[in-house]
N, C-alpha and C positions, 0 to 999 in steps of 0.2 A: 732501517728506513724511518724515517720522520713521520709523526703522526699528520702532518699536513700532506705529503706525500701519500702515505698511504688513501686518507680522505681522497685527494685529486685521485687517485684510480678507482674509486667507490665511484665517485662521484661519473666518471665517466661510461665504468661497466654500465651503471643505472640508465645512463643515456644513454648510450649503445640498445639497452633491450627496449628504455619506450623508442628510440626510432624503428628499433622490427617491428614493436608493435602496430606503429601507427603504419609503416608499408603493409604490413597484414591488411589493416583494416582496408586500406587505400585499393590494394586489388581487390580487395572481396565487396568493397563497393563499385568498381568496375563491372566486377562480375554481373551484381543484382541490376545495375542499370544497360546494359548487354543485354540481361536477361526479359530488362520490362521490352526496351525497344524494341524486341523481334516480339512481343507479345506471347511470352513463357512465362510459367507461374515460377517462382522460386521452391528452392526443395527447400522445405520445412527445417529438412536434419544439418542444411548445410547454415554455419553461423552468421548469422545479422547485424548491421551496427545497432547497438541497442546503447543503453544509456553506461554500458561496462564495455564499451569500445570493443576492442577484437577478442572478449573473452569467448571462449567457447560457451554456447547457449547452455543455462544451468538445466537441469533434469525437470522433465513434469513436476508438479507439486500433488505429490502419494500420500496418502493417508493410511491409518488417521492421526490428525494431526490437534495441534491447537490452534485456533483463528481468533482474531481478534477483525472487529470492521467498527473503524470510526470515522463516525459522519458530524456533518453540522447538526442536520435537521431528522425527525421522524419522516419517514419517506425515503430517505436518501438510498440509504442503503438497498431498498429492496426495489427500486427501481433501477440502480444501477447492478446489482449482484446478488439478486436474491434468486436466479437459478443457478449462481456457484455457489452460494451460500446452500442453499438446498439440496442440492449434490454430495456436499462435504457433511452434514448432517447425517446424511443417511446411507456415508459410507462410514459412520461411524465420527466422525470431527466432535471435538467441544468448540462451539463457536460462541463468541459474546457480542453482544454490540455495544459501544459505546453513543451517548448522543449528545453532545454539546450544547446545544440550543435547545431547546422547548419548541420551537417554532412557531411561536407566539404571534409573528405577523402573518404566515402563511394565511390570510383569510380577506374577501370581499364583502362580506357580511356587516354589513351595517352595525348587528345588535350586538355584532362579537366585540368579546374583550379579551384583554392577554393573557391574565391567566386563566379564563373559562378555555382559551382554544389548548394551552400547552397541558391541559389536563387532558381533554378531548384526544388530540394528539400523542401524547404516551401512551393512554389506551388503547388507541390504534395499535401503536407499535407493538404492546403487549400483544396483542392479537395475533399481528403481522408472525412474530418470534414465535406466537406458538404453531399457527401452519408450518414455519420451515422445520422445526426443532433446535431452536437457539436456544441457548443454554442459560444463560441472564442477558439483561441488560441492564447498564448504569446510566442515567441520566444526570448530567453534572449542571444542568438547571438554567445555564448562562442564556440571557435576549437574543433573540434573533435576529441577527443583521447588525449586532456590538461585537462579534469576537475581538478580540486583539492578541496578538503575538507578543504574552509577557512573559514572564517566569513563573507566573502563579499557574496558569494554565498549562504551560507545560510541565510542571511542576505535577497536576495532577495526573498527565496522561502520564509521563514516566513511573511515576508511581501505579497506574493502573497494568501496567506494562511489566512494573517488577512483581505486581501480586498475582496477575494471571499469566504469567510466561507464554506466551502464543510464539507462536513458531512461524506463524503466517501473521500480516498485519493489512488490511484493506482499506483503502484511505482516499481522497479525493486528489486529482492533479493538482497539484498549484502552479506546477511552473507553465501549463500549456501556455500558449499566446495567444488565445481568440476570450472572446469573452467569459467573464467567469463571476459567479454570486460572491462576495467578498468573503461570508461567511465560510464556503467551498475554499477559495484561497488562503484564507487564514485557518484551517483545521487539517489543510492537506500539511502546508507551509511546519505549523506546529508541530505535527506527530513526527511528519519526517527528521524535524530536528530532536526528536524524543528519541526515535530509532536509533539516530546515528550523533552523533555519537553517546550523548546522554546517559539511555539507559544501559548502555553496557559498561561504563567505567564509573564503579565506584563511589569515586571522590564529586561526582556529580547528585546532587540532593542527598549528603552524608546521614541528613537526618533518617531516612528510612531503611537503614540498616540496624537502627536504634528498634523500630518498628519490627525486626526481623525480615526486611524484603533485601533480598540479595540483588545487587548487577545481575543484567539479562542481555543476552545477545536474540534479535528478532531475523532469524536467516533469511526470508523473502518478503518483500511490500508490492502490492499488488495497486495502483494507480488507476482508481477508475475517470471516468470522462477525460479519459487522454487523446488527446489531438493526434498521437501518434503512437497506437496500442505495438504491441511486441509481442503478447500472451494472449492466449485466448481457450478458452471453454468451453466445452460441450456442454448444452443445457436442454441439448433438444428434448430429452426425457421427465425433466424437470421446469416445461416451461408452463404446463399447469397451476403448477404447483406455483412460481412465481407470480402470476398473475391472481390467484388465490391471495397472496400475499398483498399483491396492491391493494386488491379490492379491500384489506381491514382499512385502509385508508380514505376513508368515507369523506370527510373533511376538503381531503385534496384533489379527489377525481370528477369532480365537478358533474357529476351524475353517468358518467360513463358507466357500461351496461360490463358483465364479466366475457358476454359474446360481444363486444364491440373489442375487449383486450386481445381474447383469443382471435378473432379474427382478424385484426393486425399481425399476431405475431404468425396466423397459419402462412401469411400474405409474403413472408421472410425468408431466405434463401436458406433452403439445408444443408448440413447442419445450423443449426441454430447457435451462435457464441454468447458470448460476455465479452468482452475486449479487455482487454490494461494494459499499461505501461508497469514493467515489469523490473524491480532491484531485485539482484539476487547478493547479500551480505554471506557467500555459506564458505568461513573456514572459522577455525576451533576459537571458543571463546578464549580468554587469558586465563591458566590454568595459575591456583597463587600458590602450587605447593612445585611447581616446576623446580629446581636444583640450578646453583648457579652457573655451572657450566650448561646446563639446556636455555638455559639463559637467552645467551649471542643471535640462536639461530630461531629462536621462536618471535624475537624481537623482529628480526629481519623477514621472519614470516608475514607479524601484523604489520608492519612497518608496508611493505605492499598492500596487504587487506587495505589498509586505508589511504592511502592512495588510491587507488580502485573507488573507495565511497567516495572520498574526494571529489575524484575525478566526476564521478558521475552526478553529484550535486551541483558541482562547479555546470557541466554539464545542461544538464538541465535546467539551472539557472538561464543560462546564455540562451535558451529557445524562448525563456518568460517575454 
């Protein structure tokens, strides 16, 4: 048989399984909208359209693990996941934060100036890190309300990515569609292009293998302020504790009282969550001692894997 010939049946099987795939999806979103219009809750266990199309929904995320959460600004984080953040702590997790910005304009302050506030503001943060039990944080220094989406910057988060290996990664939406800090869009935008494909192959920033940092594969990203969460978190035990965490944030809470936080959040329906928009990347990195005959089929392993990310970027692009 002719290698063109053989291709045209590759080529077809592949289509054959994304059209099941996408009838999968198609009834089971039948299903979930059947299920709102008579006014039923959907079963948790049963799968969702999520950003990985009709994949079956991946596993809790069990510790303990490594985490990584990068944000623009100080604050960010712990307003949006500082009672997962604190949960994961104290089930044992190594967690870091990362902070891109200083947050040098967060201020109304007549007398303030940029760098009196982004010192102010790291301090906080330190603070913040030590109520939860976070493990470091790196501040990479850049203005507030400048990021840009170049290679230097992602440059540096893949590298932060190959030095602390996290296994979880906590980032901001960028692709929702309703309004968004640019900052927020451009560090969600960047890391995710750090995740996938970046930090896992290689020949992507060659130089820090010179450095000793190996390729890293990051198996789940966690999407906070998403327009359309998929994952969610118990924190009701830890909602304390998060609010504890705001309040080192002196600068930004505008004199709000610890009883005015807490009595928001008692005012909350139980359980208490975290939301996100949920990637699950989980099958085996590229193994480089693999034999050439296990070759063919591992190829054709990642060869779907990415697809799948593909997919799901393409994806969530299309809702920006």
């Amino acid at each position: 048989m002719s290698s063109k010939k053989k291709q045209k049946r590759k080529n077809e099987a592949k289509g054959a399984r994304l059209e099941a795939k996408v009838q999968k999806l198609e009834r089971l979103t039948a299903k979930l909208e059947k299920q709102a219009k008579n006014g039923t809750k959907p079963n948790r266990d049963v799968p969702r359209p999520t950003m990985f199309g009709s994949q079956e929904p991946p596993p809790p995320l069990t510790g303990p693990l490594r985490a990584m959460v990068i944000m623009a600004h100080p604050d960010d984080a712990d307003f949006t996941s500082a009672g997962t953040v604190a949960k994961w702590c104290a089930e044992g997790w190594d967690v870091t934060y990362v902070l891109v910005t200083g947050g040098d304009k967060g201020t109304h302050d007549p007398a303030m100036h940029p760098e009196k506030l982004a010192a102010i503001r790291e301090q906080e943060q330190r603070e913040a890190c030590k109520v939860l039990g976070v493990k470091d944080l790196v501040c990479l220094g850049y203005p507030d309300g400048f990021t840009v989406d170049d290679q230097e910057l992602r440059g540096q988060i893949v590298r932060l990515l190959r030095l602390y290996r996290p296994d979880v990664v906590v980032t901001w939406d960028a692709f929702r569609h309703s309004f968004n800090h640019r900052d927020h869009r451009t560090v969600g935008l960047v890391t995710s292009d750090a995740i996938y494909p970046l930090v896992r192959d290689r020949l992507f920033y060659p130089a820090h293998e010179e450095d000793g940092l190996e390729s890293h594969q990051v198996n789940d990203v966690l999407l906070a302020g998403a327009a359309e969460p998929d994952y969610e978190v118990d924190v009701t035990d830890y909602a304390e504790r998060k609010v504890d965490a705001i309040m080192c944030h002196t600068s930004q809470i505008g004199g709000r009282t610890r009883e005015e936080f807490l009595k928001n959040i008692e005012s909350q329906d139980k359980p208490i969550l975290e939301k996100f928009r949920r990637w699950s990347i989980r099958r085996p990195a590229r193994p480089e001692d693999k034999k050439d005959e296990e070759a063919s089929g591992e190829e054709n392993g990642e060869q779907e894997g990415d697809e799948q990310a593909v997919a799901a970027v393409a994806k969530a692009k299309g809702q920006h």
